[in-house]
Residue, then its C-alpha position, 0 to 999 in steps of 0.5 A: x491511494x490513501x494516507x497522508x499523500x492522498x488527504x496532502x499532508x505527506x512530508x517529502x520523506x512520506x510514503x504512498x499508502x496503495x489499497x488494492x482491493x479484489x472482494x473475490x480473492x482470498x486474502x492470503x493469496x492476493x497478498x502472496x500473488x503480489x508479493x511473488x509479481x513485485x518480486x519478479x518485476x525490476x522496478x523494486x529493489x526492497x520488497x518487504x511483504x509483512x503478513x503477520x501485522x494487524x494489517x497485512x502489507x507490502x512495503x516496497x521501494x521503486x528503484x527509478x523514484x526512490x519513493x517507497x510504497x505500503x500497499x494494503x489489500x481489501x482494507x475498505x477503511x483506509x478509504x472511509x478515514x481518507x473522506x473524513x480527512x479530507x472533508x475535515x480539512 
């Protein structure tokens, strides 16, 4: 997790960043295999994955919580800003 709920300076309206990382896996099948697995499970109800952006990601929204996901994969950054943050803080 990173973002603003993993540095806690989330709103109550703000989402959970997740990175997923798996060095061995090409990028374009991870985001695919997630994609096709999310949309299999009944635990989301909006599964928008969106490949073109800057940053390949997944939004979704779980349906008992009603919190909403972007999930990222092999990002390593995302975590590195987390420490700055959180050291900054």
């Amino acid at each position: 997790m990173f973002g603003s709920t993993a540095n806690r300076l989330a709103l109550k309206c703000s989402d959970i960043d997740m990175l997923v990382i798996e060095p061995n896996a090409k990028l374009e099948d991870l985001f695919n295999d997630t994609a096709i697995a999310l949309a299999k499970s009944n635990k989301f109800e909006f599964i928008s994955p969106i490949p073109d952006a800057k940053v390949p990601l997944i939004r979704i929204l779980h349906t008992n919580t009603r919190i909403n996901f972007d999930i990222v994969f092999n990002q390593e950054n995302g975590v590195k800003g987390l420490s700055m943050v959180v050291e900054l803080l």
